[in-house]
N, CA, C and O of each residue as an XYZ file, in Angstrom:
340
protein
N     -18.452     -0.982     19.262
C     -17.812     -0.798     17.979
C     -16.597     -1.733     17.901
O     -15.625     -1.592     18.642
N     -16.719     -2.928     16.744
C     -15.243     -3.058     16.445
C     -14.214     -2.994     16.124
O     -14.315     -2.680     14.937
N     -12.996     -3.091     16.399
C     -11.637     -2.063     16.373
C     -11.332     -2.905     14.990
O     -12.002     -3.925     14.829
N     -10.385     -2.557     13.997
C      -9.768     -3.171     13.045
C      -8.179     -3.903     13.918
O      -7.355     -4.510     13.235
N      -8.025     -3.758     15.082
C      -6.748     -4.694     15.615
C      -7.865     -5.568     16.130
O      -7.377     -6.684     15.950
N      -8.871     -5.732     16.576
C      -9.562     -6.826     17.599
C      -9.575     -7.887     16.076
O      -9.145     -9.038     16.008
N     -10.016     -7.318     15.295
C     -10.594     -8.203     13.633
C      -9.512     -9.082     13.573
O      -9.456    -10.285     13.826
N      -8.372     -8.025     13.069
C      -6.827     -8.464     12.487
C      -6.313     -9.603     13.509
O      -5.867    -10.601     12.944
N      -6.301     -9.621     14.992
C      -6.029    -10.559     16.277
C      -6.816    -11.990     15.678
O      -6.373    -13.124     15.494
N      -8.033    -11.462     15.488
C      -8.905    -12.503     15.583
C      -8.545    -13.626     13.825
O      -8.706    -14.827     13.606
N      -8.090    -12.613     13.033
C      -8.185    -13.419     11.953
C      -6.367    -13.941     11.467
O      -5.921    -14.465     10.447
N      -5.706    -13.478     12.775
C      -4.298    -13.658     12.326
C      -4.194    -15.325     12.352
O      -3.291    -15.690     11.599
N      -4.720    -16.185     12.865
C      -4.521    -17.879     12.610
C      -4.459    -18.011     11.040
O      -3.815    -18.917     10.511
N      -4.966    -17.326     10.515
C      -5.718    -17.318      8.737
C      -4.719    -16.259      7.889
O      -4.659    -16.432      6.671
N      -4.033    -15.307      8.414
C      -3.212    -14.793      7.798
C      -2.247    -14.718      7.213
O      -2.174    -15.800      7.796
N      -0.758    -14.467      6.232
C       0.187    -13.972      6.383
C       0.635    -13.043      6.662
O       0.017    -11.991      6.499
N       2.259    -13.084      7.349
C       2.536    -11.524      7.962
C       3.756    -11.073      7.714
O       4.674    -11.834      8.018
N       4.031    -10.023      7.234
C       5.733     -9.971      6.914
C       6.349     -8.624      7.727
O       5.497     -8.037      8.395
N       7.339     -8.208      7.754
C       7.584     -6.787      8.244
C       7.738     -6.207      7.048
O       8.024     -6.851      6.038
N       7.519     -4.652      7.076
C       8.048     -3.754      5.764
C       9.618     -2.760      6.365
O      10.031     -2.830      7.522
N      10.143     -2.063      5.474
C      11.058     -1.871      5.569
C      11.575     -0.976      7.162
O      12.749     -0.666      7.364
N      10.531     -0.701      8.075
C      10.225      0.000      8.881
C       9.970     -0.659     10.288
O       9.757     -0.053     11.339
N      10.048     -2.302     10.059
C       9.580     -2.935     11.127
C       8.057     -2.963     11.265
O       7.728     -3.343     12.388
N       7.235     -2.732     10.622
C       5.839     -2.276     11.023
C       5.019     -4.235     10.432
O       5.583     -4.877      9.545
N       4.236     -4.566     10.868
C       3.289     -5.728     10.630
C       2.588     -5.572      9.482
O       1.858     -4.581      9.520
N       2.538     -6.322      8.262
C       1.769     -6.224      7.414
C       1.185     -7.795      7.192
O       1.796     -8.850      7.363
N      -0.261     -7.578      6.737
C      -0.544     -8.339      6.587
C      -1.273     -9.020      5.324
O      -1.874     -8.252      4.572
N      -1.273    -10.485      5.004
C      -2.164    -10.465      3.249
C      -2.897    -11.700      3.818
O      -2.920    -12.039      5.001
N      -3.607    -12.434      2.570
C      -4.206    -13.616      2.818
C      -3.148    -14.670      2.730
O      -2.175    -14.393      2.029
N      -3.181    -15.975      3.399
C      -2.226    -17.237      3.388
C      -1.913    -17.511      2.001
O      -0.747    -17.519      1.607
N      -3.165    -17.794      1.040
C      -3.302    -18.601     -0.264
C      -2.387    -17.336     -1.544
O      -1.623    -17.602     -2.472
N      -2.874    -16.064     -1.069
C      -2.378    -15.680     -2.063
C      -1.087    -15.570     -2.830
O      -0.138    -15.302     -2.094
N      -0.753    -15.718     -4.248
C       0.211    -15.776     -4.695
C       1.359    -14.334     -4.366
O       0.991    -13.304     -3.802
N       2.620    -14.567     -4.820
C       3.315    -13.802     -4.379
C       4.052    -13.449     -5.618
O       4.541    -14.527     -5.955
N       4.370    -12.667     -6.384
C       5.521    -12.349     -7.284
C       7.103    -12.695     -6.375
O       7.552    -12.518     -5.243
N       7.544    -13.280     -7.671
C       9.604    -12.761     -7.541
C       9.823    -11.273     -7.005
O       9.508    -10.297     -7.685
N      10.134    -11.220     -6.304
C      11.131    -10.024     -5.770
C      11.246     -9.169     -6.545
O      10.739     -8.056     -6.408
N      11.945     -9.537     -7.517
C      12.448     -9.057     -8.745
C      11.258     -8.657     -9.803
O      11.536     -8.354    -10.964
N      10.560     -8.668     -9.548
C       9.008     -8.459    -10.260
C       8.654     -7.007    -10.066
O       8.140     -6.717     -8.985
N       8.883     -5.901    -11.090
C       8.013     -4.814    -11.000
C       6.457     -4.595    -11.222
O       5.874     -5.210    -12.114
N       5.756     -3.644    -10.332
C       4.594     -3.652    -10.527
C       4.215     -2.827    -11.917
O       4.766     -1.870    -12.461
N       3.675     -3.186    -12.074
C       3.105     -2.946    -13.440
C       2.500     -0.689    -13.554
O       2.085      0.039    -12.652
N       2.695     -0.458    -14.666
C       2.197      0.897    -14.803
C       0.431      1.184    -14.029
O      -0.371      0.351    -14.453
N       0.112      1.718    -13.502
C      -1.174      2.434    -12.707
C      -1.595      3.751    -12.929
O      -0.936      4.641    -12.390
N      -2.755      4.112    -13.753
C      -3.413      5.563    -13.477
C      -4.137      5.081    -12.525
O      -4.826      4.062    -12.477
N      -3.854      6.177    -11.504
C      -4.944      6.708    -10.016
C      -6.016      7.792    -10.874
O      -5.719      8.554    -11.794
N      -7.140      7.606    -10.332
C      -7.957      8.687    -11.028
C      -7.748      9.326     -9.532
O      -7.141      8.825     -8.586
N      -8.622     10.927     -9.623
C      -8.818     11.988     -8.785
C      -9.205     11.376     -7.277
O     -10.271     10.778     -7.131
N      -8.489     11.521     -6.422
C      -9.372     11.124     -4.862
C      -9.201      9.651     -4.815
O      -9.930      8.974     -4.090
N      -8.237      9.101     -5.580
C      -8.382      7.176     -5.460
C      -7.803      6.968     -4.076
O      -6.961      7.706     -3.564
N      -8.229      6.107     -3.633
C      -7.862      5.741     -1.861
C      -6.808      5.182     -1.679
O      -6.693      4.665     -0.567
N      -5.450      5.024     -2.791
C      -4.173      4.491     -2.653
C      -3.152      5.316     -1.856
O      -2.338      4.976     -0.998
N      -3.480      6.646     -2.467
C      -2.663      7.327     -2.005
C      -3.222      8.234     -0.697
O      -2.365      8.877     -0.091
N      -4.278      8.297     -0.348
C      -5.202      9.445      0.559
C      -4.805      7.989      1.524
O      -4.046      8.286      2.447
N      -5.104      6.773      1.488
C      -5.358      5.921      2.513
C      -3.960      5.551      3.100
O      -3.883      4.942      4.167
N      -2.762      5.956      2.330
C      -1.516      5.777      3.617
C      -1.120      6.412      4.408
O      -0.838      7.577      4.127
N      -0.952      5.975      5.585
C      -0.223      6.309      6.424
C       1.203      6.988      6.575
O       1.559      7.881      7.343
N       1.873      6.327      5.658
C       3.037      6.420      5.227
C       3.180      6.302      3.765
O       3.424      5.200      3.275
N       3.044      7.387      3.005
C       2.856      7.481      1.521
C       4.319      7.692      1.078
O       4.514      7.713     -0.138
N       5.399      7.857      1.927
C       6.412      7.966      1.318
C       6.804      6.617      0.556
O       7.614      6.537     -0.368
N       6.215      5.781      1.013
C       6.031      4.131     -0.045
C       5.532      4.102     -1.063
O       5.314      3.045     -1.655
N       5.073      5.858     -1.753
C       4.596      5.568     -2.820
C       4.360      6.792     -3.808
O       4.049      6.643     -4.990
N       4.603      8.417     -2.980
C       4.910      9.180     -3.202
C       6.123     10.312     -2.418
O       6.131     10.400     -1.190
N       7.214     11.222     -3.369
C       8.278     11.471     -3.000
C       7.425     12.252     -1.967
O       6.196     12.276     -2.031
N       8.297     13.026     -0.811
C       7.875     14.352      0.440
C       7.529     15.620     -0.739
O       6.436     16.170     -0.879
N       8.705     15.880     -1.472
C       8.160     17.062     -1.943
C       6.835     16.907     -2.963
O       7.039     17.824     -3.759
N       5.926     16.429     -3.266
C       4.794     16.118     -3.712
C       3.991     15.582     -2.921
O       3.451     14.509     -3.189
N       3.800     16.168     -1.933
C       2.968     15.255     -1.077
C       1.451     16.368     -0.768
O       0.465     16.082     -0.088
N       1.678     17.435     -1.400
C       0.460     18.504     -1.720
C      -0.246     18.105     -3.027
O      -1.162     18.762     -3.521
N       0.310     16.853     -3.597
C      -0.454     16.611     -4.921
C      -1.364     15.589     -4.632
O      -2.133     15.160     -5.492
N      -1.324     15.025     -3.092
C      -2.187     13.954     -3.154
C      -3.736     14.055     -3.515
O      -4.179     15.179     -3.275
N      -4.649     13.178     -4.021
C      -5.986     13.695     -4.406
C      -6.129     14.158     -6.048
O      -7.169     14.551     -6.575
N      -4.625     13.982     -6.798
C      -5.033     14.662     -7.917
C      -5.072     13.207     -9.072
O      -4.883     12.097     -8.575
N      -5.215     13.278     -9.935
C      -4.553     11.684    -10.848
C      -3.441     11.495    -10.968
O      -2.609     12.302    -11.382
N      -3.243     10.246    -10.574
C      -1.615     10.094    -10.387
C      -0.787      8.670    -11.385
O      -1.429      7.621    -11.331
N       0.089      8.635    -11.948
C       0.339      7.899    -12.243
C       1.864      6.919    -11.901
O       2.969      7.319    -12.268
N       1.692      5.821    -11.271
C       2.561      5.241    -10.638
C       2.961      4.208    -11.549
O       2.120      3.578    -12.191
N       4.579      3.927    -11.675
C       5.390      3.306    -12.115
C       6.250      2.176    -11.191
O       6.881      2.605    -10.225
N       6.262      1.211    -11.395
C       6.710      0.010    -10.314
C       6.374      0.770     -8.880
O       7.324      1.206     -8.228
N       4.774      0.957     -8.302
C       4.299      1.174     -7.309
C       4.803      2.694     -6.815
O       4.276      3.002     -5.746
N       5.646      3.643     -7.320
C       5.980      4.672     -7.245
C       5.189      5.921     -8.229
O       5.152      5.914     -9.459
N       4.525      7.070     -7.231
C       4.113      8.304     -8.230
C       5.204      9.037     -8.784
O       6.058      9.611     -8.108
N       5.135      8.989    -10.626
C       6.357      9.988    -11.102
C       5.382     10.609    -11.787
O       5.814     11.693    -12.177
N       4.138     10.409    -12.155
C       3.371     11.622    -12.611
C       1.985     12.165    -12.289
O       1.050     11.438    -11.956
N       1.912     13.466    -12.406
C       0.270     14.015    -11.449
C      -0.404     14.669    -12.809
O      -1.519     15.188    -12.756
């Protein structure tokens, strides 16, 4: 079975990599474009069960602690943040 770090090793020559606010490795494609800093993300409905929020690790990047029993429901995120379920 292959691991998703053996992949990520193998394809880091081809990557970009930045830290997030946590020290942790993230990674994107080389070519892709990047917004200004200063660039909010745009408004998002999550429908029911969308894999944005079920698939972090660390969802506090995207929903507050005390809502964190709402994950799985439709969510709607504002510059990459959930303010409504």
């Amino acid at each position: 079975m292959v691991r998703v770090r053996e992949i990520t090793e193998r394809l880091r020559p081809r990557l970009r990599t930045f830290l997030d606010q946590k020290g942790r490795e993230l990674f994107d494609v080389t070519r892709g474009l990047l917004p200004d800093q200063e660039t909010e993300a745009p408004p998002r409905f999550l429908p029911y069960y969308d894999n944005v929020p079920l698939a972090h690790d660390d969802r506090s990047r995207i929903l507050a602690y005390e809502h964190r029993r709402l994950v799985g429901r439709p969510t709607v995120l504002v510059d990459g943040f959930a303010v409504g379920f």
